[in-house]
C-alpha positions as CSV (number, residue, x, y, z in Angstrom):
1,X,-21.2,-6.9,14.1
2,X,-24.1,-8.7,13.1
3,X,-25.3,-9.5,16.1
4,X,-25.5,-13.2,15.7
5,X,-23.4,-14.5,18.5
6,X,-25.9,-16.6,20.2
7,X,-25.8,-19.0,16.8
8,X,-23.3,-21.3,17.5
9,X,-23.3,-22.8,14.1
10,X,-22.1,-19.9,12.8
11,X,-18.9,-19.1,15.3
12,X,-17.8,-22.3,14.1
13,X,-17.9,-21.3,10.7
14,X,-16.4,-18.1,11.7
15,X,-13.8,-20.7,13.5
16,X,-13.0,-22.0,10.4
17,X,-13.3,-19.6,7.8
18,X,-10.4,-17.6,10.2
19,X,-8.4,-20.7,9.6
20,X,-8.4,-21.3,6.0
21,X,-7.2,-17.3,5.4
22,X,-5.0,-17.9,8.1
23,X,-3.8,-20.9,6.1
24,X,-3.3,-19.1,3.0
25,X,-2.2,-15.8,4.0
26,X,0.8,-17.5,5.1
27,X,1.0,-19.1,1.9
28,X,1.4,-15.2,0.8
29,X,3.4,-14.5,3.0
30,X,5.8,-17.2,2.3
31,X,6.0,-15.9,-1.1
32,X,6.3,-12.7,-0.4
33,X,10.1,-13.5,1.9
34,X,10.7,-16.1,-1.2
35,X,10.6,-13.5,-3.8
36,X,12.8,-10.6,-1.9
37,X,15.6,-13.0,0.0
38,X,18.1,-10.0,-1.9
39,X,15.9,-6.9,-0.8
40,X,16.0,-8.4,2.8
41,X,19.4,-9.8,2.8
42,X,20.8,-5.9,2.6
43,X,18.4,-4.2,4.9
44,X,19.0,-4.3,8.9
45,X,16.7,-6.0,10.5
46,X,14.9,-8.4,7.5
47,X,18.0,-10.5,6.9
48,X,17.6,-12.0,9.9
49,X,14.5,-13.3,8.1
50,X,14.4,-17.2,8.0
51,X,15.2,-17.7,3.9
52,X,17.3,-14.3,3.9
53,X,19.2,-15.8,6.6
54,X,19.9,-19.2,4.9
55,X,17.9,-21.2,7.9
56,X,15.3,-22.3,5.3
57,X,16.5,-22.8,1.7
58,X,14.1,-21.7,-1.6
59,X,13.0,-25.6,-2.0
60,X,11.6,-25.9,1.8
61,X,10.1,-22.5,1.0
62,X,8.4,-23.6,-1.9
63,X,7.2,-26.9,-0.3
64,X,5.7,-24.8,2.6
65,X,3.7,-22.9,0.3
66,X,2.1,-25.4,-1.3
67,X,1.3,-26.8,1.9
68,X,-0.3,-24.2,3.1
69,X,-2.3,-23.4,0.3
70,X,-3.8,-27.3,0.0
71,X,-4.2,-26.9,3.5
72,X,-6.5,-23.6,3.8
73,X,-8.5,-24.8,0.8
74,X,-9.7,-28.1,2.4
75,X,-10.6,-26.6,5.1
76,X,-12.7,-24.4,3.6
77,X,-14.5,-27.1,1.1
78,X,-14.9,-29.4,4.3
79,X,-17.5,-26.8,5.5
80,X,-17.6,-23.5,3.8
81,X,-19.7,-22.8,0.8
82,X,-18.6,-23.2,-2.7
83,X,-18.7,-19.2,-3.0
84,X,-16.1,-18.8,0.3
85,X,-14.1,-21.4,-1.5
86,X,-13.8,-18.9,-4.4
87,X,-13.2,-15.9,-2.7
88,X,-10.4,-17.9,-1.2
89,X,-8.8,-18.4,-4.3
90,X,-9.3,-14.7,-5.8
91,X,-7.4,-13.2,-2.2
92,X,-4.7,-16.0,-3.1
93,X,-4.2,-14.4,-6.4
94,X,-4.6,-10.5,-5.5
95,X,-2.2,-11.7,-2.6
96,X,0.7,-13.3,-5.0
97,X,0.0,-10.3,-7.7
98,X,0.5,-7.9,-5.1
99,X,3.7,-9.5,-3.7
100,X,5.0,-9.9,-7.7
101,X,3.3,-6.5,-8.9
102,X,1.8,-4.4,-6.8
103,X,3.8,-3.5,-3.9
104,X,6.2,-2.3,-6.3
105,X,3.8,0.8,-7.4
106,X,3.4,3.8,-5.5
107,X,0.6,4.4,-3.6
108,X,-1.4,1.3,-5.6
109,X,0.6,-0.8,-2.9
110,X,-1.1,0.1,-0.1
111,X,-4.1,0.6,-1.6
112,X,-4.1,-2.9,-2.6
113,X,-3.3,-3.8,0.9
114,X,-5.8,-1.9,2.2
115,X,-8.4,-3.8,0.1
116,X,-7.0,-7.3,0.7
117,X,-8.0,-6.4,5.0
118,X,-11.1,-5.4,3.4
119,X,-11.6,-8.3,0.9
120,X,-11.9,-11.0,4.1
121,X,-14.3,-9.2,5.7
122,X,-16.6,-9.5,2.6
123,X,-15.4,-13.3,2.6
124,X,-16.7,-13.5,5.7
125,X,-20.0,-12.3,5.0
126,X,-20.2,-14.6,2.0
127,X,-19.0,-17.6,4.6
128,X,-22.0,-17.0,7.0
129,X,-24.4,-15.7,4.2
130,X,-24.3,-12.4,6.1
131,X,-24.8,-9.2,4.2
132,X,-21.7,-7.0,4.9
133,X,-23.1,-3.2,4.9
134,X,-21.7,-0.4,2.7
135,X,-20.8,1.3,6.0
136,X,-18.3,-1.0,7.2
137,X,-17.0,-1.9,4.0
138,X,-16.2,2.0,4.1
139,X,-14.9,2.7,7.5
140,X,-12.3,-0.8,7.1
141,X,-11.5,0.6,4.0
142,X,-10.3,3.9,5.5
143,X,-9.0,2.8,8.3
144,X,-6.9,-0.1,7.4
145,X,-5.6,2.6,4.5
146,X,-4.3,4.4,7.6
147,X,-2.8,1.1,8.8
148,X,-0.8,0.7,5.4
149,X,0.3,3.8,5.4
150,X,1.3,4.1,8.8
151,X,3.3,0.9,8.1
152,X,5.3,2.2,4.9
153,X,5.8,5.4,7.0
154,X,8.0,3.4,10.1
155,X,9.7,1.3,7.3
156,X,10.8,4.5,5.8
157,X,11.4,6.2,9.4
158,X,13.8,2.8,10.7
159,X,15.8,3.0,7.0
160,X,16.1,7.0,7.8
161,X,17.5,6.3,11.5
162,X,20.4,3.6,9.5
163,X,20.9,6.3,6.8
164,X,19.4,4.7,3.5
165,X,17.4,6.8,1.1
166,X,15.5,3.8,0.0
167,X,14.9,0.1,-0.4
168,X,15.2,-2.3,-3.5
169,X,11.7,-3.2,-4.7
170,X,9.8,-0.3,-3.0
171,X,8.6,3.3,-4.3
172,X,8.9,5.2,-1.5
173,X,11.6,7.1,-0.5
174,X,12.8,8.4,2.8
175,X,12.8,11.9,1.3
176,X,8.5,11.5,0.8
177,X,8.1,10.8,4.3
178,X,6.2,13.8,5.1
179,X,3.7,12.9,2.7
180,X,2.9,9.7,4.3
181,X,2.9,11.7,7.2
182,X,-0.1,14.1,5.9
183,X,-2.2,11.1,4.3
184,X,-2.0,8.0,6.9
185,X,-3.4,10.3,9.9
186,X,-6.0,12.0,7.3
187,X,-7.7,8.5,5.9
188,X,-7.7,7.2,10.4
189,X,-10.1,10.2,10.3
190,X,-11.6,9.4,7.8
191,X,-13.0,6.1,9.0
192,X,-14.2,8.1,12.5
193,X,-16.5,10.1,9.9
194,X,-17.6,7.3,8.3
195,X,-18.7,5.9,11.7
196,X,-20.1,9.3,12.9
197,X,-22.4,9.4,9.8
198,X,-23.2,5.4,10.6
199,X,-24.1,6.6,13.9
200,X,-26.5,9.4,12.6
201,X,-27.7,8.2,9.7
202,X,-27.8,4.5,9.3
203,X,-31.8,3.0,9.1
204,X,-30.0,-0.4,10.8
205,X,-28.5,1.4,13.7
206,X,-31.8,2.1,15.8
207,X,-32.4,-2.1,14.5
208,X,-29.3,-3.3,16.1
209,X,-28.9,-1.4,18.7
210,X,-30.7,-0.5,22.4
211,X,-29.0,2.5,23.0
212,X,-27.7,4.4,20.1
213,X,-26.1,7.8,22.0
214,X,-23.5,5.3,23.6
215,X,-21.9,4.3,20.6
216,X,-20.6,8.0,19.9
217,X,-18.3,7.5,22.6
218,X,-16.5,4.8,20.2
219,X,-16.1,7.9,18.2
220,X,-13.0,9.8,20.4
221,X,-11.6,6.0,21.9
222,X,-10.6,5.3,18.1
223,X,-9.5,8.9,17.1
224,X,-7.3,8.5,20.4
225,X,-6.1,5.0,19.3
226,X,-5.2,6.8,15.6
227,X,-3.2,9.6,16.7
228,X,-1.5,7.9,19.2
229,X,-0.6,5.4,15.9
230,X,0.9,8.1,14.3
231,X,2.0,10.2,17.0
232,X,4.6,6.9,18.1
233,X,5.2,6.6,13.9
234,X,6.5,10.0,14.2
235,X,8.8,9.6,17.1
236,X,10.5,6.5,15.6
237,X,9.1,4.1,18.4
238,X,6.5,2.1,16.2
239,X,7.7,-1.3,14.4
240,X,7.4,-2.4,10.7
241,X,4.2,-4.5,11.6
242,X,1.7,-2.1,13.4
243,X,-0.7,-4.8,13.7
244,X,2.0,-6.9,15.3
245,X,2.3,-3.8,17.6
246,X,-1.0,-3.2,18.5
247,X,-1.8,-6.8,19.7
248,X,0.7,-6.4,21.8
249,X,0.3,-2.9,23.1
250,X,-0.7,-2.6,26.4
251,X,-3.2,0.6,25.0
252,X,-4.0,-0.8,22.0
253,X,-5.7,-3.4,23.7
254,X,-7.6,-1.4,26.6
255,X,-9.1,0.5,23.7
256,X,-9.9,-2.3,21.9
257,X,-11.8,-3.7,25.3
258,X,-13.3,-0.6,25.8
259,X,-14.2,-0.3,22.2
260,X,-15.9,-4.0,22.9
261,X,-17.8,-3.1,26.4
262,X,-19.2,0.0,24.8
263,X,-20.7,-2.3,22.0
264,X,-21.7,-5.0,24.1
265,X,-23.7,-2.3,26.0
266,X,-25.5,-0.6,23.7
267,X,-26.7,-3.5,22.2
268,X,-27.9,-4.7,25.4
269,X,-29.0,-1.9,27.3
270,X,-31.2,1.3,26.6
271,X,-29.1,3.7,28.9
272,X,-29.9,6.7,27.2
């Protein structure tokens, strides 16, 4: 997004900032299935989960963790900056709290979640000394909102299709579904605002790109790619894991090429 692909200096430290996260979002994650082995031992699907399931006792668990998190932080310190190296650390903490804390509170949960997407873009920016604009900050901030929600929404929709009100641990229930329902489709529209008015009104935007009239057409691809998120929510077809989903859905990723082309282009080419 910053146009800087031609520096190959600094797609390597994209390379390895994106491994140290990788490294300790795992290490998150790892907690996370630690801490509710009894939440997922009673629901359908997530006792199949590796410690829930008794493949992988508490002490490998713990071992892995640690692992993990030595693992992403010298990969960062071999190269990053000290600052990167920091930021590491504080989406480690906001990543444990939120597994301990926050996903326990209603509607702070996915708020949270929303802002930890959010938080490694600015990481990023702070790994490449790249100034992350208050516009994308913005429209990631709405639309992985929609993501969260749209996540908490199947959760409740697969417990409602096996007949439980609710889960241990969580404050939804299935009851408040409609809610979700009205919000996560509201915030993905959000973020196409947020991009229309980048479009319009952005003092960069004329800067970075040749031909500025192409890029509304990213406008309607990403409302499409919303709606049909939710529209598959609402009809019970979507997983738990919508990001897991969309990587491997066959539309999801045409509109994420054509979402690519249509950059490429107009930052290329004056066609307008």
């Amino acid at each position: 997004m910053a146009h800087k692909l031609e520096e190959v200096t600094l797609l390597l430290d994209v390379g390895v900032a994106f491994l140290s996260f990788g490294l300790i979002a795992s290490a998150g994650y790892v907690f996370n299935d630690l801490l509710d082995v009894e939440a997922d031992r009673s629901h359908p699907t997530r006792k199949q989960r590796p410690f829930a399931a008794g493949d992988l006792g508490v002490t490998t668990g713990v071992g892995l963790m640690v692992a993990l998190i030595l693992a992403g932080f010298l990969v960062a310190v071999a190269r990053l900056p000290q600052a990167f190296t920091a930021m590491l650390g504080g989406y480690l903490l906001l990543s444990l709290s939120y597994s301990i804390y926050f996903k326990k509170k209603l509607i702070v949960d996915v708020i949270v979640l929303a802002g930890l997407y959010t938080y490694r873009i600015v990481a990023g920016g702070v790994a490449l000394d790249i100034t992350v604009t208050p516009w994308l900050l913005t429209f990631s901030m709405f639309i992985f909102l929609s993501l969260a929600l749209v996540k908490r929404y199947s959760e409740l929709r697969f417990l409602q299709s096996h007949g439980i009100k609710s889960v241990t641990g969580r404050a939804y229930l299935v009851d408040e579904m409609d809610l979700l329902l009205s919000l996560g489709p509201t915030t993905g529209c959000l973020s196409i605002l947020v991009l229309a008015l980048y479009i319009s009104e952005s003092a960069e935007v004329n800067r970075l790109y040749s031909s500025v009239p192409l890029l509304w057409f990213l406008c309607p691809v990403l409302l499409y790619w919303i709606m049909r998120l939710w529209f598959i929510a609402r009809r019970g077809e979507l997983p738990e894991d919508p990001v897991a989903f969309t990587l491997t859905d066959r539309n999801s990723i045409l509109v994420g090429a054509l979402a690519l082309v249509l950059l490429v282009v107009a930052s290329r080419w004056s066609i307008f």
